[in-house]
C-alpha positions in Angstrom: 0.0 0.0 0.0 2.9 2.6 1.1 4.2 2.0 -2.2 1.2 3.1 -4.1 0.5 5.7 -2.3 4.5 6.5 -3.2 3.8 5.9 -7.1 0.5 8.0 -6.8 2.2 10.8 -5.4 5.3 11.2 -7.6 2.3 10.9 -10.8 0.6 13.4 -9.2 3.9 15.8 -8.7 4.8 15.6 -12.4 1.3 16.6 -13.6 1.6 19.5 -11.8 4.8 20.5 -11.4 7.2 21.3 -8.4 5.3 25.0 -7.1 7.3 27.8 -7.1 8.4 29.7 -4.3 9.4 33.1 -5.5 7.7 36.3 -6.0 4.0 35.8 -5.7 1.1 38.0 -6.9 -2.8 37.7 -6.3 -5.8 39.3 -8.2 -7.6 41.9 -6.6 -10.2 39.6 -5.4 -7.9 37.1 -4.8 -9.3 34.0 -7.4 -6.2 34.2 -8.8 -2.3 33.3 -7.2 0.9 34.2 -10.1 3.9 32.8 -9.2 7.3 34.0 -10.7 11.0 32.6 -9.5 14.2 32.4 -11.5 16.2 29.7 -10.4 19.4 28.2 -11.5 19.3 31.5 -13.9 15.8 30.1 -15.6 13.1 32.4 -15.4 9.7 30.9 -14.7 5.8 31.4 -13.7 3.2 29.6 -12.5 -1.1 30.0 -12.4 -3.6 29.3 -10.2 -7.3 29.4 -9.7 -8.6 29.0 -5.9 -6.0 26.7 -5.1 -6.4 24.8 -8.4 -3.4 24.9 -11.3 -3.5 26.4 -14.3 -0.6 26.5 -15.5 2.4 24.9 -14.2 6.4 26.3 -13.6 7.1 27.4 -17.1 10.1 28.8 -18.8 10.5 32.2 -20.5 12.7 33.6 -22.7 14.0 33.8 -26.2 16.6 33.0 -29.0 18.8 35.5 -31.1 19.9 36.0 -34.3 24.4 36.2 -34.1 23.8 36.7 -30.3 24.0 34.4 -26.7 19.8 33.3 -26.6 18.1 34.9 -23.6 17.3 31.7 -21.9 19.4 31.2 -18.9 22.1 32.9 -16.5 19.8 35.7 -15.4 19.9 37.0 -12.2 16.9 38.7 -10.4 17.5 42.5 -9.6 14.2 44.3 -9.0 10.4 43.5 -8.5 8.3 46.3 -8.8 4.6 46.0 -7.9 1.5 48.2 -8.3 -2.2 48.1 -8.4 -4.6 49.7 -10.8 -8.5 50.5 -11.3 -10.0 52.4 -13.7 -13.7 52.7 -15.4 -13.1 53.4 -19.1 -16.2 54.0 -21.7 -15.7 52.2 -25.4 -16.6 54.6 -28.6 -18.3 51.2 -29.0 -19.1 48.1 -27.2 -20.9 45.5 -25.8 -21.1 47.1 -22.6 -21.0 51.0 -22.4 -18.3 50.8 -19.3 -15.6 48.7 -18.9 -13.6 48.4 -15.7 -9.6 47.7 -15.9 -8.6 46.0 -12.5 -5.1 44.5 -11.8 -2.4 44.0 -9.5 1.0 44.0 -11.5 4.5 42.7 -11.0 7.4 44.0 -12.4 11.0 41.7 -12.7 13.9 43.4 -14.0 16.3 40.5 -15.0 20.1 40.8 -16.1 22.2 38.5 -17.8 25.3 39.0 -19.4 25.2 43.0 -19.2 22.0 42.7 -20.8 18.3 43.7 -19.3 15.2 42.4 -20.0 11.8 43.2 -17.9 9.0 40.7 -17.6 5.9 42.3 -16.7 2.7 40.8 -15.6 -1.1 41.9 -15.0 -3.3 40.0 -12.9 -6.7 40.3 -12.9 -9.7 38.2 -11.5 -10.4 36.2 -14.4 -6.6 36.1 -16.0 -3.0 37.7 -16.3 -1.4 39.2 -19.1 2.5 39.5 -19.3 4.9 40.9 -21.8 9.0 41.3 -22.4 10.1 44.7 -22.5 13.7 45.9 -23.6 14.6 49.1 -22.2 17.6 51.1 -24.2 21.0 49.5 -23.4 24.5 49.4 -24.8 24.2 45.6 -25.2 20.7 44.9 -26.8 19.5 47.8 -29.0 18.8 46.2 -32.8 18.3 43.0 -32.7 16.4 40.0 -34.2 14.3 37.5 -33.0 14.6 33.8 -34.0 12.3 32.2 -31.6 10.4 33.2 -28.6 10.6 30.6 -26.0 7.0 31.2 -23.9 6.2 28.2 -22.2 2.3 27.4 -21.1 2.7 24.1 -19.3 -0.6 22.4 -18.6 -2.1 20.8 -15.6 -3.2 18.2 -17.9 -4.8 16.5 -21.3 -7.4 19.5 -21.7 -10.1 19.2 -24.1 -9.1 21.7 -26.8 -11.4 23.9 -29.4 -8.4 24.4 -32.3 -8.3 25.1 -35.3 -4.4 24.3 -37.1 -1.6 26.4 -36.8 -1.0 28.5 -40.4 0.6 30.9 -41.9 -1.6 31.7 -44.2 -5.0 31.3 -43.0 -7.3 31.5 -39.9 -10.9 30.0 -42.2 -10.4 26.5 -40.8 -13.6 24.2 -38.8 -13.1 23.8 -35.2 -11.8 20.4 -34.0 -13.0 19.5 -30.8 -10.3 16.9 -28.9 -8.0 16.3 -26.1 -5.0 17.7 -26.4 -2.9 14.1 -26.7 -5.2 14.0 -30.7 -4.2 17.0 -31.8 -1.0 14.7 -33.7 -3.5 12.8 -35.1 -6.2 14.7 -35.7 -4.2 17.2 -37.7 -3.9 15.6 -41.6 -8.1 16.1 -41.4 -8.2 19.4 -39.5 -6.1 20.9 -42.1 -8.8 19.5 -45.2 -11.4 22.2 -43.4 -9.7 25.1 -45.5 -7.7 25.3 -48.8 -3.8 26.2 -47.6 -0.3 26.6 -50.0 1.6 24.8 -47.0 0.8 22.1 -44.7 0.6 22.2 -40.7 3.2 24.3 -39.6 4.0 21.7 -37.4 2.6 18.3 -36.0 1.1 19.9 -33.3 0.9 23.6 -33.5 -2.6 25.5 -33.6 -3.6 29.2 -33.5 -5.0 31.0 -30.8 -7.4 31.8 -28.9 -7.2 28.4 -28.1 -9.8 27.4 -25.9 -9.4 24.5 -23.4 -11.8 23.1 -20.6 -10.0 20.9 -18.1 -11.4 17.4 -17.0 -12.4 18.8 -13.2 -14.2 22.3 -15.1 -11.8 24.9 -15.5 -12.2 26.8 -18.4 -8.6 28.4 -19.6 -7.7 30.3 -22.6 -4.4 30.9 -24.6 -4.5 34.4 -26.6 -2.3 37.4 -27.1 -2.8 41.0 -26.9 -1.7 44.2 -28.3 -0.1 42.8 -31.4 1.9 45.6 -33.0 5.6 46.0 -35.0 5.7 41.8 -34.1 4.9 38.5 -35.5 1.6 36.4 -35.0 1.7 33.6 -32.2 0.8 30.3 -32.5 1.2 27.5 -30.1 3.1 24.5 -30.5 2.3 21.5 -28.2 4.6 19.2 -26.3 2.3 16.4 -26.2 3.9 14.2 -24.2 4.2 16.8 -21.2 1.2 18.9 -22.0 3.2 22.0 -22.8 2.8 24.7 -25.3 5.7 26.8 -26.5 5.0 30.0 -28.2 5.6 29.3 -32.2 5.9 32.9 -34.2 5.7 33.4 -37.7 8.5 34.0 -39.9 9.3 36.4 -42.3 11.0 35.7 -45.9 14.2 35.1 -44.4 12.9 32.9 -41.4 13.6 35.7 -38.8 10.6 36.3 -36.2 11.0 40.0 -34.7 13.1 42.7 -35.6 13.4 44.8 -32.5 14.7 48.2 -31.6 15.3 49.1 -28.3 13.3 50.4 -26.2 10.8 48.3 -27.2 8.1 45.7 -26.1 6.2 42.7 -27.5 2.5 41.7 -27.7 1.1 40.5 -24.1 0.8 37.0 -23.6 -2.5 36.2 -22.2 -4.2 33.2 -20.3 -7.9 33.7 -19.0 -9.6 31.3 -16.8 -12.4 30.6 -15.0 -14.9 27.7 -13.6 -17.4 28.9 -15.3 -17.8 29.3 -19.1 -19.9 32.7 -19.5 -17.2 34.5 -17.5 -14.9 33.7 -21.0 -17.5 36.0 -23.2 -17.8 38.6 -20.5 -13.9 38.9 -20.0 -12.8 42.4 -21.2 -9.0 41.7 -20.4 -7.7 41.4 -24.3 -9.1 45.1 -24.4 -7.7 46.2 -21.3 -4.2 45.1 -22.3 -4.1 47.2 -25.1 -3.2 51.0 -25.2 -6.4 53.9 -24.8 -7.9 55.1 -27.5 -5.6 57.0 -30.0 -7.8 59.5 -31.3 -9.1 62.9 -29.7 -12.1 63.0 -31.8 -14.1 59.9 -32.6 -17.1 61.6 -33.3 -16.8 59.9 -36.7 -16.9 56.0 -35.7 -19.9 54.6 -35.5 -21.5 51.3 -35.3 -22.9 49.9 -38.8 -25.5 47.8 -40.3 -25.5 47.0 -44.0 -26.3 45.0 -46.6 -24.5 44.2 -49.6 -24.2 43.0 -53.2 -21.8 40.2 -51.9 -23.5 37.0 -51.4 -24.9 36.7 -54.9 -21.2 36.7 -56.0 -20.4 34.0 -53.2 -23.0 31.7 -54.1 -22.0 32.1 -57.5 -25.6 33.5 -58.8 -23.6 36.5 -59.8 -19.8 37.4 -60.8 -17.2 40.3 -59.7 -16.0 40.3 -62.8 -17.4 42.2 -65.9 -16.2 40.6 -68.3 -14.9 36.8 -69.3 -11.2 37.9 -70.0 -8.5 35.4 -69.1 -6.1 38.2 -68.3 -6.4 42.3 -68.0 -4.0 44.8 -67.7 -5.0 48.3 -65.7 -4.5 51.3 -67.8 -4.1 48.9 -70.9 -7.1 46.7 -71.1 -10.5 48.7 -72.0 -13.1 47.4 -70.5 -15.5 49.8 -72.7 -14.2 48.1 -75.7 -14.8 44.1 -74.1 -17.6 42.2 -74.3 -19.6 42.0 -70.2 -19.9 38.5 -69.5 -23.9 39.3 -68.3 -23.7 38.5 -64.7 -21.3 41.3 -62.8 -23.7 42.1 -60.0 -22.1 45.3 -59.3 -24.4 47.3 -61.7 -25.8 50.2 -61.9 -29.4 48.7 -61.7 -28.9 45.9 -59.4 -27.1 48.4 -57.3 -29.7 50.6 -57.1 -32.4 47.4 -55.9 -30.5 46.4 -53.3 -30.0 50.6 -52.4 -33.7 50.7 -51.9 -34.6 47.9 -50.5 -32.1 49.0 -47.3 -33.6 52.2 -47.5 -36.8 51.2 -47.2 -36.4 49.2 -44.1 -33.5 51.4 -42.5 -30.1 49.4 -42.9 -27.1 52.5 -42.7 -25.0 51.3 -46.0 -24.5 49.0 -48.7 -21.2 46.8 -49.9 -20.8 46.6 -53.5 -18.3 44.1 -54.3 -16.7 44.0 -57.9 -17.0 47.7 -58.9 -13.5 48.3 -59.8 -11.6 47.1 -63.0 -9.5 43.9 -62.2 -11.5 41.1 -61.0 -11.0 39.1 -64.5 -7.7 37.3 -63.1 -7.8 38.9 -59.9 -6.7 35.5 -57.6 -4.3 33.4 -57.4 -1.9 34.9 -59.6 0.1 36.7 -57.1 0.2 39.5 -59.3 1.6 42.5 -58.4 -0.3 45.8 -59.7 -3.6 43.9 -59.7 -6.1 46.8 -58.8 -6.1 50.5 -58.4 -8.5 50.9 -56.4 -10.6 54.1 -57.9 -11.7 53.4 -61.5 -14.9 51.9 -61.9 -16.4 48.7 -64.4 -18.4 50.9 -67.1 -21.6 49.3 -65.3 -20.7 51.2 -62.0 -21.5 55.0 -62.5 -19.9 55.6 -58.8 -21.4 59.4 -58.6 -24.5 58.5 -59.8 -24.9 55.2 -57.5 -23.5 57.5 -54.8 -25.7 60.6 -55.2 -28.9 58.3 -55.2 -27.7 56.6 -52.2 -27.6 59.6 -50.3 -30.8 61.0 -51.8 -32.3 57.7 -49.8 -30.5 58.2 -46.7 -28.0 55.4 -47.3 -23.7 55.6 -47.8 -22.4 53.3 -50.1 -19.5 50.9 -48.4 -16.2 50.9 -50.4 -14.5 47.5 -51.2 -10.8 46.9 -51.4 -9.5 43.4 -52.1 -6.3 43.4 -52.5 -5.4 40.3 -53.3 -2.4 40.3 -50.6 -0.6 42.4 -52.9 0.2 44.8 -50.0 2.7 46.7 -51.1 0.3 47.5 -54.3 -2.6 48.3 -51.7 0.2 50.9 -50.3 1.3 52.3 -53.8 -2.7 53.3 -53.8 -3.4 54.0 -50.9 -3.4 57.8 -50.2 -5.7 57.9 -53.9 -7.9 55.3 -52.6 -8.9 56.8 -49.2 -9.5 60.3 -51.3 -11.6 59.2 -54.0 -14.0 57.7 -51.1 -13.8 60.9 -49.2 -14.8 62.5 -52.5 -17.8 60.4 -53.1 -19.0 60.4 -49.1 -17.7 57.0 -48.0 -17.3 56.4 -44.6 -16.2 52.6 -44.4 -14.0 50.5 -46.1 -14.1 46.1 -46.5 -10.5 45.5 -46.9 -9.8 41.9 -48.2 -6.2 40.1 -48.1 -7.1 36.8 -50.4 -4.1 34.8 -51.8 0.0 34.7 -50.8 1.5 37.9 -49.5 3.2 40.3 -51.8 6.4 40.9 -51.4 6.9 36.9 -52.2 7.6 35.1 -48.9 5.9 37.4 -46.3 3.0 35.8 -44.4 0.1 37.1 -43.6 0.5 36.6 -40.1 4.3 38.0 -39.9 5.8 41.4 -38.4 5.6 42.9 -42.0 2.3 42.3 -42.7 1.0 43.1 -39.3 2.3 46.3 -39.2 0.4 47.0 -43.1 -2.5 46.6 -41.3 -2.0 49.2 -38.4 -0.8 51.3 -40.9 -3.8 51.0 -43.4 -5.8 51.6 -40.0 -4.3 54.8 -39.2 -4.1 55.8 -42.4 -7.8 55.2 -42.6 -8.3 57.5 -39.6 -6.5 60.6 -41.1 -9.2 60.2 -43.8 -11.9 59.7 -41.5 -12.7 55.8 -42.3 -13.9 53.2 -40.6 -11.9 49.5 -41.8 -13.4 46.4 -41.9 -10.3 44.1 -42.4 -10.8 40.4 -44.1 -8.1 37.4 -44.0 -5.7 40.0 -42.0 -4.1 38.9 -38.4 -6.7 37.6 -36.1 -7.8 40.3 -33.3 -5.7 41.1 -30.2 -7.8 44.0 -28.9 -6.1 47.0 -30.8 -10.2 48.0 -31.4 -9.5 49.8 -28.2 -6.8 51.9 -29.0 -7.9 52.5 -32.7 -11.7 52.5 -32.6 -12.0 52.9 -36.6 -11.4 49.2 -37.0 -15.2 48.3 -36.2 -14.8 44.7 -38.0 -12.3 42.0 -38.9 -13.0 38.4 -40.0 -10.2 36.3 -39.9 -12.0 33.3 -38.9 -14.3 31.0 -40.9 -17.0 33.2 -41.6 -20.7 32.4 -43.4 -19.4 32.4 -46.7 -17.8 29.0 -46.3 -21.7 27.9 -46.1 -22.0 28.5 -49.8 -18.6 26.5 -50.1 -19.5 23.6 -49.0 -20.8 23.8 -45.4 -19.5 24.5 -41.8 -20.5 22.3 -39.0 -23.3 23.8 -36.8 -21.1 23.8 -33.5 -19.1 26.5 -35.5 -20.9 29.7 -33.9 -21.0 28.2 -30.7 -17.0 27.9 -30.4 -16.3 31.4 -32.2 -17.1 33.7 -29.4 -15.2 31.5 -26.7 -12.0 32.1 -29.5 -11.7 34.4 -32.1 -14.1 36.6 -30.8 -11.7 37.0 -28.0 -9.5 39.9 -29.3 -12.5 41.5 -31.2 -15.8 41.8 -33.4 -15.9 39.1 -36.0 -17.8 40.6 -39.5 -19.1 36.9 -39.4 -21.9 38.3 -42.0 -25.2 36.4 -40.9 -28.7 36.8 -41.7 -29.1 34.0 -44.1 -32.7 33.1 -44.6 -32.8 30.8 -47.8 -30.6 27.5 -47.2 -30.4 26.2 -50.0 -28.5 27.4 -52.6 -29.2 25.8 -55.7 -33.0 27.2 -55.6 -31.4 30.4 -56.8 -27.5 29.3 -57.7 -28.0 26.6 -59.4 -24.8 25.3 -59.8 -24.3 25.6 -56.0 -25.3 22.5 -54.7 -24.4 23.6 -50.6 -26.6 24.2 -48.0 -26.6 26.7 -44.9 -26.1 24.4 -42.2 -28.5 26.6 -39.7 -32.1 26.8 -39.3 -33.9 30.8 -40.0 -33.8 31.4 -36.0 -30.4 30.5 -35.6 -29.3 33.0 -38.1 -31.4 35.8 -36.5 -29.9 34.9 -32.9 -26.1 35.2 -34.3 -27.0 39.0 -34.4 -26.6 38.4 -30.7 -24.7 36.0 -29.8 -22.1 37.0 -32.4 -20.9 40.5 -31.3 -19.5 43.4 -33.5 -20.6 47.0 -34.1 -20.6 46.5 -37.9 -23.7 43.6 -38.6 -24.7 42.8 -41.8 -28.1 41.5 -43.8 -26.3 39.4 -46.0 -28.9 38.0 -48.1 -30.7 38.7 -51.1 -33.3 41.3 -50.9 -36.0 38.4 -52.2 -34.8 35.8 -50.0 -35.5 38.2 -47.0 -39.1 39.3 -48.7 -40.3 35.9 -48.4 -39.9 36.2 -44.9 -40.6 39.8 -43.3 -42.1 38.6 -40.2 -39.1 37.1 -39.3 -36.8 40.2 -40.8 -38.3 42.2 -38.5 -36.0 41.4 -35.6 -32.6 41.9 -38.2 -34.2 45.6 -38.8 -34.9 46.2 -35.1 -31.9 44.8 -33.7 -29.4 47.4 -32.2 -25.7 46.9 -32.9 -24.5 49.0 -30.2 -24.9 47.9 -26.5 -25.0 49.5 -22.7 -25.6 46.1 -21.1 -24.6 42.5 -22.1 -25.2 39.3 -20.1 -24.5 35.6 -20.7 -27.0 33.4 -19.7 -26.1 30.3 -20.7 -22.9 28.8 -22.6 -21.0 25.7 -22.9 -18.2 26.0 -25.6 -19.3 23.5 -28.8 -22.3 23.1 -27.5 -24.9 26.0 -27.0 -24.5 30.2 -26.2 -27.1 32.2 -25.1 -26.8 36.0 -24.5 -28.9 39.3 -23.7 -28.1 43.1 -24.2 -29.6 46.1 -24.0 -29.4 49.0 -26.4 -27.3 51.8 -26.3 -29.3 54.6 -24.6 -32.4 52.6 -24.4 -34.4 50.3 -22.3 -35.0 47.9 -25.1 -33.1 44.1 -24.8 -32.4 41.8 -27.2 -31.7 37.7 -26.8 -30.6 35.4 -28.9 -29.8 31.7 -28.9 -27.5 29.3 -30.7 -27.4 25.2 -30.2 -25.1 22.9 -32.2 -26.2 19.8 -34.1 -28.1 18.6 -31.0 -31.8 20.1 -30.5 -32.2 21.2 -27.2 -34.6 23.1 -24.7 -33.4 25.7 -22.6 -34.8 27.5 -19.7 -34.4 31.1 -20.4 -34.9 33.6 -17.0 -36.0 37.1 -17.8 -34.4 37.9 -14.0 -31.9 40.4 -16.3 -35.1 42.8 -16.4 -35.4 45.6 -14.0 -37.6 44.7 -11.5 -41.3 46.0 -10.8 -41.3 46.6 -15.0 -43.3 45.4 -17.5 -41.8 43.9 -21.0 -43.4 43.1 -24.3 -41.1 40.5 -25.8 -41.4 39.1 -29.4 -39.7 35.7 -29.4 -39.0 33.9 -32.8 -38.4 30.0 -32.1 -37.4 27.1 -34.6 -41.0 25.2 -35.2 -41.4 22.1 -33.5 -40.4 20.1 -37.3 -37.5 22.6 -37.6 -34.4 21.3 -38.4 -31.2 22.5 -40.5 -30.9 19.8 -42.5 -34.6 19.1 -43.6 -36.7 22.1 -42.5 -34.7 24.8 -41.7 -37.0 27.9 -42.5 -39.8 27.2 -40.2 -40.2 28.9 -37.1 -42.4 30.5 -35.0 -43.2 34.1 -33.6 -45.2 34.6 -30.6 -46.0 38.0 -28.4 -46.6 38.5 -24.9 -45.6 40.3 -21.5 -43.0 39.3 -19.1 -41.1 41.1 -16.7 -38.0 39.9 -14.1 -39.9 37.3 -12.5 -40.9 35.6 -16.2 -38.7 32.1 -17.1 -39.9 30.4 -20.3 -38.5 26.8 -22.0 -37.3 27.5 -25.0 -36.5 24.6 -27.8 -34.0 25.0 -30.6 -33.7 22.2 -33.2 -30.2 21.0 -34.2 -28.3 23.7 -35.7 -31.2 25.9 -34.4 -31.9 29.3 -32.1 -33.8 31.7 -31.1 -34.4 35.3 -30.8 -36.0 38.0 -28.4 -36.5 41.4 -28.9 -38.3 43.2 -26.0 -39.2 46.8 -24.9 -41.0 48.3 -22.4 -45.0 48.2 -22.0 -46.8 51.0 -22.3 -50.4 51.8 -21.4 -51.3 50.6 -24.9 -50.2 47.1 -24.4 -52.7 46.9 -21.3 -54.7 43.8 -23.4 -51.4 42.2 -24.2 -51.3 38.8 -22.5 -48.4 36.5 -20.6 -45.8 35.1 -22.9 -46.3 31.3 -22.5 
């Protein structure tokens, strides 16, 4: 028996480590203990959650290009502490006041003349740390050839991840223990077309999010991504450890650094309770405030778009049928149209009024400029300009009778990662839509990076991004950035970038399919650093009734798609269906037109990561609240409490619920709409078929709505 209880105990000390004994740190509320010690010269930290670990002694440091790595031999000099709280209000948000709360810990390490400080932020429901370099003698230009982060687990975690890429963030979710991920990985990567395979065995992107087998819910992200590279993780997965794994440049260099200088923060949020990851504002208090003195110009967005026509393939970009176009040398007056560009002045002007009509802000019109005949996969480098129009596109006319209707036109600018192209153009391009009374841009990055052997996710091509960001700003436009770096929080500090996707988004519906549990992992991951453009509001599933060479289906029912507008944050939401589609169904469009896409108030209800999210928020600057509902391919009921209400008020809610022979693979348009009162004290069962939902809007009764009955 004694020797058991001997075997037991040593299993049990390597799983979670020998505890640290150094400097310690606690969260303000005391959930959370860091530990930091260097011994034998090795710089390490430790996590955990009331009492329980999160993440075991792990090493820091990094390795050099023609210098010693920064690894071992340090010494400990200073340990600076502070604490900090603050109440800060977003120019947009899901909650209109955010508080920033943290104790920090500051160790100054030297090795070899050299000085590096670690800094960390510990809040209740995570920590944040990040290198800093200060100017010295010995370490002022300098390159990075691998960061050496370590995240050791406490054990074989189920994982939500998606594979590590250079190239691309549009993959399905796989859902495993961490020991599959080796195994797992040939399939994961089939999910999404790639010019490379896994970047290694065992590497995938983050937010990674993990649940351990006793309930703790712990995600890997980073935040404050600027002048570095992209981190993934690579996994150890014999030991359960994950070593930070950036992305190179051409040369195969990580960072190139000039002192003083910092990197991105390193982040790891937990919590035993899974609605306390969507309510977690610490990406966004990591990064920097708010840039700009005047933001009177940002604002939240909804739109629709002449888009998904083209991504079903019911319509083209292209005008014409050209295998190959040169700008300023091909003219496009001269060539034949190929009688399916969507981006035309008639079709333009549909889709114009129909938004009008039923209030939307703006429309996207995809395809309006001259290039799109052999626009991907080319890697070509002068591929568009940016301001001259198809001759099907009369951009002051289409612009003038947008505003006559009380609607902005949204620019589009795909670049087809020719970046340094998108630069040549820039200044031009951000003019001509000042000229014409755009506000908002879609940027797209489809394709290998220009310059040949950049990565999208590298320190080259992050810093494009800021910079078309900032340059945006100087013009007084709002960027919507597609297939750039996946979001770290920088929203905060430059308010302008209302949207990214980078992340599977709807249009991989029309390719093919995505797996219902998709919308139930995205906010618990990518949604971590920032709004996702995600582009819902599909209301006709199958796509060959009007594509028909498109032979996918949406893998949703009508409800679900109406409670993404919910449960999928972001201050720039759009219709994204065909004006006909949406027509056929107005009852149910109701709740996309009254929707708000600005919040003061946001609570999580309910949410389990792959299997079901439900959310509520409440308007900016009104008493109105919205829910909304999303299962995976498992039909469900739910028990939905109203107890978010103030009390001693009265609510009219409309709810809109998948019919009882709803389903998304066989009946996924029917639903139901039912009225009635309900105030704090009000709960209600609520069923959602597989790959289901549902939606709420309510508002305040009003002497009016005295014969308005109970909501059964």
């Amino acid at each position: 028996m004694k020797k058991t209880l001997l075997f037991t105990a040593l299993l049990s000390l390597l799983a979670t480590g020998r505890p640290l004994a150094g400097e310690t740190l606690t969260s303000p509320e005391g959930r959370l203990t860091l530990t930091f010690e260097v011994t034998e010269g090795v710089p390490r930290y430790a996590l955990d959650f009331e009492g329980r670990v999160v993440i075991r002694p792990s090493r820091l440091g990094f390795e050099l290009r023609d210098a010693a790595p920064m690894l071992d031999g340090f010494t400990l000099d200073k340990v600076e502490r502070n604490s900090f709280d603050e109440t800060w209000e977003p120019v947009w948000g899901e909650t209109s006041h955010i508080r920033n709360r943290y104790n920090e810990l500051c160790a100054t390490l030297t090795q070899q003349g050299r000085t590096i400080l670690v800094r960390f932020r510990l809040y209740d429901d995570g920590v944040g740390f990040r290198y800093e370099f200060p100017e010295q003698e010995g370490l002022t230009y300098f390159t990075i050839t691998r960061e050496r982060t370590e995240f050791a687990l406490a054990g074989d975690h189920t994982a939500f991840w998606i594979p590590g890429s250079y190239f691309t963030q549009e993959y399905e979710y796989t859902v495993s223990k961490l020991s599959e991920i080796r195994r797992l990985m040939p399939e994961a990567m089939k999910s999404s077309s790639s010019p490379d395979g896994p970047i290694a065995p065992t590497a995938v992107q983050t937010s990674l999010q993990m649940k351990s087998d006793d309930g703790l819910y712990i995600n890997l992200h980073e935040a404050a991504l600027v002048d570095y590279s992209c981190m993934h993780l690579e996994l150890d997965d014999r030991n359960f450890v994950f070593t930070s794994h950036l992305t190179p440049d051409a040369r195969g260099d990580m960072a190139h650094m000039q002192a003083p200088c910092r990197t991105p923060w390193r982040t790891v949020m937990v919590s035993d309770d899974a609605r306390d990851m969507l309510a977690s504002n610490l990406i966004l208090n990591l990064n920097e405030p708010c840039a700009y003195e005047d933001t009177s110009w940002i604002h939240p967005v909804k739109y629709m778009g002449v888009w998904w026509e083209m991504i079903t393939g019911k319509s083209t970009w292209a005008y014409s049928s050209l295998p190959s176009v040169r700008l300023g040398e091909t003219d496009f007056t001269k060539v034949a149209p190929n009688g399916r560009h969507g981006a035309n002045n008639e079709n333009v002007r549909r889709v114009i009024d129909f938004a009008a009509e039923h209030g939307f802000d703006q429309v996207l019109v995809e395809g309006w400029n001259v290039g799109w005949e052999d626009w991907s996969g080319k890697q070509k480098d002068y591929v568009f300009d940016f301001v001259t129009p198809y001759p099907d596109f009369d951009i002051k006319a289409l612009n003038d009778y947008a505003h006559s209707k009380g609607i902005r036109l949204m620019m589009h600018h795909e670049t087809s990662s020719s970046t340094r192209n998108y630069e040549r153009h820039m200044e031009q391009a951000y003019r001509l839509m000042n000229e014409y009374g755009y506000t908002a841009v879609k940027s797209g990055y489809v394709g290998e990076i220009l310059p040949y052997g950049e990565h999208h996710y590298g320190q080259w091509c992050n810093n494009h991004y800021l910079y078309a960001v900032t340059e945006a700003a100087r013009h007084r436009i709002m960027v919507n950035a597609h297939e750039a770096t996946r979001p770290t929080g920088l929203c905060r500090t430059y308010p302008n970038l209302i949207g990214n996707e980078s992340a599977r988004g709807t249009e991989y519906q029309a390719f093919g399919g995505t797996h219902p549990r998709h919308v139930t992992i995205l906010p618990f991951t990518r949604l971590q650093g920032g709004p996702m453009d995600y582009t819902p509001g599909i209301f006709c599933m199958d796509l060959s009734t009007f594509a028909p060479e498109n032979t996918s289906k949406v893998n949703a029912t009508l409800c679900n798609q109406l409670a993404l507008y919910v449960t999928m944050y972001s201050p720039l939401q759009m219709a994204a269906d065909l004006p006909e589609h949406y027509e056929k169904y107005m009852d149910a469009f109701q709740f996309i037109k009254d929707v708000a896409v600005d919040w003061d108030d946001s609570r999580y209800l309910a949410a389990e990561p792959g299997e079901y999210i439900v959310a509520a928020r409440r308007a900016k600057g009104s008493s109105e609240w919205f829910v909304g509902g999303v299962t995976n391919d498992r039909a469900r009921t739910m028990t939905l409490s109203f107890d978010f209400l103030d009390p001693g008020r009265e609510y009219v809610a409309t709810l809109y619920t998948d019919a009882p022979d709803a389903d998304y693979a066989s009946n996924p348009e029917a639903y139901r709409i039912r009225s009635g009162k309900v105030n704090a004290r009000t709960s209600l069962e609520v069923w959602m078929a597989r790959g289901g939902g549902f939606a709420v809007s309510l508002r305040e009764a009003t002497p009016e709505d005295r014969g308005v009955r109970r909501l059964r």
